[in-house]
Structure formats: C-alpha cells, structure tokens
Backbone bond lengths (Angstrom), bond angles and torsions (degrees), N, CA, C in turn:
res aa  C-N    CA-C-N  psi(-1)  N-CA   C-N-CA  omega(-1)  CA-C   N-CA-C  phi
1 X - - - 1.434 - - 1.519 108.19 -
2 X 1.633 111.92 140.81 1.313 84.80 -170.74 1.688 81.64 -143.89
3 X 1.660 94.81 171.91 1.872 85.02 -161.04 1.625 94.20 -131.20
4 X 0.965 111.60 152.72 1.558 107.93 176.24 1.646 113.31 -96.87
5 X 1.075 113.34 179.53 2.013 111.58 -149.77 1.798 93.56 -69.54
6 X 1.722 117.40 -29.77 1.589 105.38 -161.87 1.931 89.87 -80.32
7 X 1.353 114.31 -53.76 1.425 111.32 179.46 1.421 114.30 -32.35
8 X 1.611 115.70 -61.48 1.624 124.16 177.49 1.833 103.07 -40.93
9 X 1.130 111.18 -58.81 1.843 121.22 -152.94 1.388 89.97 -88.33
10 X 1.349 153.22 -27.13 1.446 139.22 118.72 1.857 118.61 1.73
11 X 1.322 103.32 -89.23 1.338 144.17 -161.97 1.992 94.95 -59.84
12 X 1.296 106.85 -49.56 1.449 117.18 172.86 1.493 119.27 -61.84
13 X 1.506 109.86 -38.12 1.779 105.40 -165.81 1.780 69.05 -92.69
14 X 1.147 141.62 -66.84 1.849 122.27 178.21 1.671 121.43 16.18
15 X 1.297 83.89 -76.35 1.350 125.22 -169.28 1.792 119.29 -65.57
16 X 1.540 113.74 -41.16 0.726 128.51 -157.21 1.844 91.89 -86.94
17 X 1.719 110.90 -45.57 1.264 104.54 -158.73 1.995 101.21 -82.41
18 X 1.304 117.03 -26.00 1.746 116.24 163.51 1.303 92.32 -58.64
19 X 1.039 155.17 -24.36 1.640 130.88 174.82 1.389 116.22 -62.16
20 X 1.569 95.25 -63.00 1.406 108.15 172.23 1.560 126.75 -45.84
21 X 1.492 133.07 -39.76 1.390 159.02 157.61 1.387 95.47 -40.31
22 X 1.298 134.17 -41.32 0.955 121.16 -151.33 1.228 126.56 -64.27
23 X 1.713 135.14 132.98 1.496 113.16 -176.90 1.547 123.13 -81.31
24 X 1.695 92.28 138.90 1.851 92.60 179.17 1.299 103.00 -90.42
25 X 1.731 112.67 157.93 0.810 142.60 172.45 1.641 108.45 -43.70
26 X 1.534 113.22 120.75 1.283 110.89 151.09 1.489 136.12 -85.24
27 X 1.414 122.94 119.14 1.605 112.72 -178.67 1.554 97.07 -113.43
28 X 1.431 123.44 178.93 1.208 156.72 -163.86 1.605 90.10 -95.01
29 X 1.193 129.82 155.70 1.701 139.53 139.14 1.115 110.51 -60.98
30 X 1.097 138.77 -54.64 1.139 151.49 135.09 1.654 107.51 21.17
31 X 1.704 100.23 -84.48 1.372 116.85 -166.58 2.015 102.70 -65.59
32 X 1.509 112.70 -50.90 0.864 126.29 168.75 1.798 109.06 -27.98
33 X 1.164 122.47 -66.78 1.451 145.35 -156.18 1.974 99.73 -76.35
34 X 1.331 107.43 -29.50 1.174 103.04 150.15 1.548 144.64 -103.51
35 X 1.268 108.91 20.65 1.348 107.78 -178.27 1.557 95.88 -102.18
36 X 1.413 109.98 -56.29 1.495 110.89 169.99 1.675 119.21 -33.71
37 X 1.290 82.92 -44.99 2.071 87.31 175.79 1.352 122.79 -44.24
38 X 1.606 90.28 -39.82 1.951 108.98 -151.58 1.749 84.52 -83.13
39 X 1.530 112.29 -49.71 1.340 120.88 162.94 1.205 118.78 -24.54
40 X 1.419 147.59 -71.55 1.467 147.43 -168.27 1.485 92.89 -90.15
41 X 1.570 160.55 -40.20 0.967 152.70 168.79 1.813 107.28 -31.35
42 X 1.399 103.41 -48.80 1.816 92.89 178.89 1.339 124.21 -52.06
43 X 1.445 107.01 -46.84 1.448 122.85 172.08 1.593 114.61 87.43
44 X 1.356 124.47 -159.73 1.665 93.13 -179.51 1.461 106.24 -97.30
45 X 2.049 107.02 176.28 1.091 95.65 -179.44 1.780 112.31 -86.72
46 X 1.092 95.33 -178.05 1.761 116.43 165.15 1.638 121.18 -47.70
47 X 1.211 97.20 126.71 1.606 101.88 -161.64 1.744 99.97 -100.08
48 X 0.650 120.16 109.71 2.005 121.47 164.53 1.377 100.68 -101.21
49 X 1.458 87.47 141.72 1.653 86.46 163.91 2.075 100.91 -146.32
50 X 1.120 100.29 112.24 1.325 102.25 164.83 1.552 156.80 -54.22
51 X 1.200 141.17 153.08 1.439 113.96 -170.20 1.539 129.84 -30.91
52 X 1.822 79.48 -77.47 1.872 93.41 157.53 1.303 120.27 -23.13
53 X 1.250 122.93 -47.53 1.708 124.10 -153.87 1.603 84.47 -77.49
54 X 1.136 135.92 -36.13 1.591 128.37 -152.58 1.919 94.00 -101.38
55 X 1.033 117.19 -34.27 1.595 112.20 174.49 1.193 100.98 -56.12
56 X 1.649 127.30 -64.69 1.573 116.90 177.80 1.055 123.38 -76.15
57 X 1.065 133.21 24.75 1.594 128.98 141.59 0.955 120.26 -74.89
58 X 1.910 118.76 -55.06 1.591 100.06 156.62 0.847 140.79 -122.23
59 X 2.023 102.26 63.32 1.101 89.30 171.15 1.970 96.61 -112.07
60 X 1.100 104.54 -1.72 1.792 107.55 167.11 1.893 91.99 -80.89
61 X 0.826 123.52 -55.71 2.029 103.55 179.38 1.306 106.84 -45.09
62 X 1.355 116.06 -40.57 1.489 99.41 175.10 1.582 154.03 -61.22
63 X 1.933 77.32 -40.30 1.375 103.98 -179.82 1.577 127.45 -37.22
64 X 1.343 115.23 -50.44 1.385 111.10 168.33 1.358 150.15 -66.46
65 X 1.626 99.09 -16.91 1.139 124.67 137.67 1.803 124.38 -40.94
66 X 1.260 100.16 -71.95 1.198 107.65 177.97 1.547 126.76 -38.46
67 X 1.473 103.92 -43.37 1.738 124.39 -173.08 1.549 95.21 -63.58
68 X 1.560 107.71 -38.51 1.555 118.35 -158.68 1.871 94.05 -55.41
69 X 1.565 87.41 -62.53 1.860 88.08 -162.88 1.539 100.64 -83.82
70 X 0.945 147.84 11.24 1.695 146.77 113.73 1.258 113.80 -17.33
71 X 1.644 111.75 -62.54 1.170 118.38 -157.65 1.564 97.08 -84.64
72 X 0.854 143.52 -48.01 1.324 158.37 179.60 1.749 108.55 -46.99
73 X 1.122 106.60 -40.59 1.519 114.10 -177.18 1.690 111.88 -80.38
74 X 1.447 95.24 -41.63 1.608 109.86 177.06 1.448 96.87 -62.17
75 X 1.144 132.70 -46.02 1.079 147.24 -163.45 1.958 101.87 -54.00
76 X 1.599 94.63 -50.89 1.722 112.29 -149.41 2.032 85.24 -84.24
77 X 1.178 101.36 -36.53 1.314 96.29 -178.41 2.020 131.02 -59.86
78 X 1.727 73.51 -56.68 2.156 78.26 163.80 1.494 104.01 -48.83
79 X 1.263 136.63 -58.90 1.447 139.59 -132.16 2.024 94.33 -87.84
80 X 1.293 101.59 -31.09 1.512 99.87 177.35 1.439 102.50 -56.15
81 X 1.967 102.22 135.52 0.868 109.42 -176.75 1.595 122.74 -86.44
82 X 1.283 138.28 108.96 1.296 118.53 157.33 1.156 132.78 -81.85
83 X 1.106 141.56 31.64 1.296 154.43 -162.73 1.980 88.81 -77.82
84 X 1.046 125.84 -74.74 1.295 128.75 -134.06 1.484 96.61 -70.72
85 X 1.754 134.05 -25.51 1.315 130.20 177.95 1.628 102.29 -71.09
86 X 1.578 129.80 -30.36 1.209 123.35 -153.53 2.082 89.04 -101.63
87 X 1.506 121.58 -31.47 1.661 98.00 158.07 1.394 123.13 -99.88
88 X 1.928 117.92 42.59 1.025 135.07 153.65 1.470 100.51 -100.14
89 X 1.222 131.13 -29.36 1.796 116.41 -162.81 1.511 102.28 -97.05
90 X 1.590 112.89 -29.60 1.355 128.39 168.36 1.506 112.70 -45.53
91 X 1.306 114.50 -59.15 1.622 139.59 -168.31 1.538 90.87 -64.67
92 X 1.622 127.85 -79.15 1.144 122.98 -172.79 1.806 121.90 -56.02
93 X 1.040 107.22 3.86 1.422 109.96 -173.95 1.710 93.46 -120.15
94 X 1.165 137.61 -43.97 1.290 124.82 158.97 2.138 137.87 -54.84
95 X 1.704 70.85 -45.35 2.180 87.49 -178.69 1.574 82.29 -128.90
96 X 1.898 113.20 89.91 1.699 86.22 154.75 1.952 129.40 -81.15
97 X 1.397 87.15 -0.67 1.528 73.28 176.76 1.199 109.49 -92.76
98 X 1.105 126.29 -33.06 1.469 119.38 165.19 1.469 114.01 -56.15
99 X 0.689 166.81 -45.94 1.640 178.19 158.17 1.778 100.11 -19.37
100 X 1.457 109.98 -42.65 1.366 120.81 -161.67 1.944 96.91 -56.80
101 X 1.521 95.96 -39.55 1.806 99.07 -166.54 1.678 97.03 -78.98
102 X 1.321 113.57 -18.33 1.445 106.23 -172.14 1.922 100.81 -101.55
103 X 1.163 118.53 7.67 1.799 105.31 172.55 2.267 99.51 -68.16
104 X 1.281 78.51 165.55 1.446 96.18 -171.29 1.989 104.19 -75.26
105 X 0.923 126.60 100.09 1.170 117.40 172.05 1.530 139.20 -42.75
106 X 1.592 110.99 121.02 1.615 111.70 -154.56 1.192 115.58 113.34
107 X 1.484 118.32 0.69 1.202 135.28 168.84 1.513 130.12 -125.47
C-alpha cells in the first residue's frame, strides 16, 4: 500500500492529535507525596571507584606538570653546550701532539 505525501501528512497530523487526546493518568497527591518520599529515602547509590579510575585522576593533575619539566629539559638540552668536545676533536685531529696536554684528565 502505498500513500501519497497529502494521504501520509493527513494520516500523520491523525495520529499525532489521538496522542495528544489522550487521557493521562489520574493519581492522588497523596500517592505523588509518597513516591518522592520512598524516592529520597534510598539515598544515593554506592560509589566504586577502580584502579584505573584513581591513576587518571592523577594522572591528568599531573600532566601539566609533566609538559612543564619536558619543556624545561628540552629547553636545558638545546642550550647545552657542545662546543668544547667538537674544538677538542678538531684540535686533536689538527695538532695531535698538542691535543695530548689538552685531553681531559682521567682519561
């Protein structure tokens, strides 16, 4: 069966307004005034919280921390100087006998 768009949009506001018509339920205040009761009488439920649940808690408090001394290290690392190993390998590869008085002692 097949319906064309005015039959359908007919058939729809139909449908739509017996919903609306429909009769609601009458209760008492009464009944009302005790369900709510019985309602807050449960109280809340039971809280678990699992390993997992407590690792990511801190491990997001941590996190920014973490980036911090990340950044800080990245930081310490560019700025370290290598200069003095690369006109130590320079030196010994240009003057090795001279180089001999300039190696790092303990080595």
């Amino acid at each position: 069966m097949r319906f064309n768009k005015k039959d359908y949009i007919k058939l729809e506001n139909t449908l739509i307004k017996a919903y609306r018509e429909k009769e609601k339920p009458q209760v008492s205040e009464q009944w009302e005034m005790s369900v709510m009761q019985r309602i807050r009488s449960l109280g809340a439920l039971p809280f678990k919280t699992s390993p997992f649940e407590l690792f990511e808690q801190f491990g997001w408090r941590f996190a920014p921390a973490a980036c911090i001394v990340i950044a800080l290290l990245t930081f310490w690392i560019v700025k370290l100087d290598f200069i003095p190993e690369d006109e130590m390998a320079r030196l010994s590869i240009e003057q090795p006998i001279e180089a001999s008085y300039v190696e790092m002692p303990g080595q």
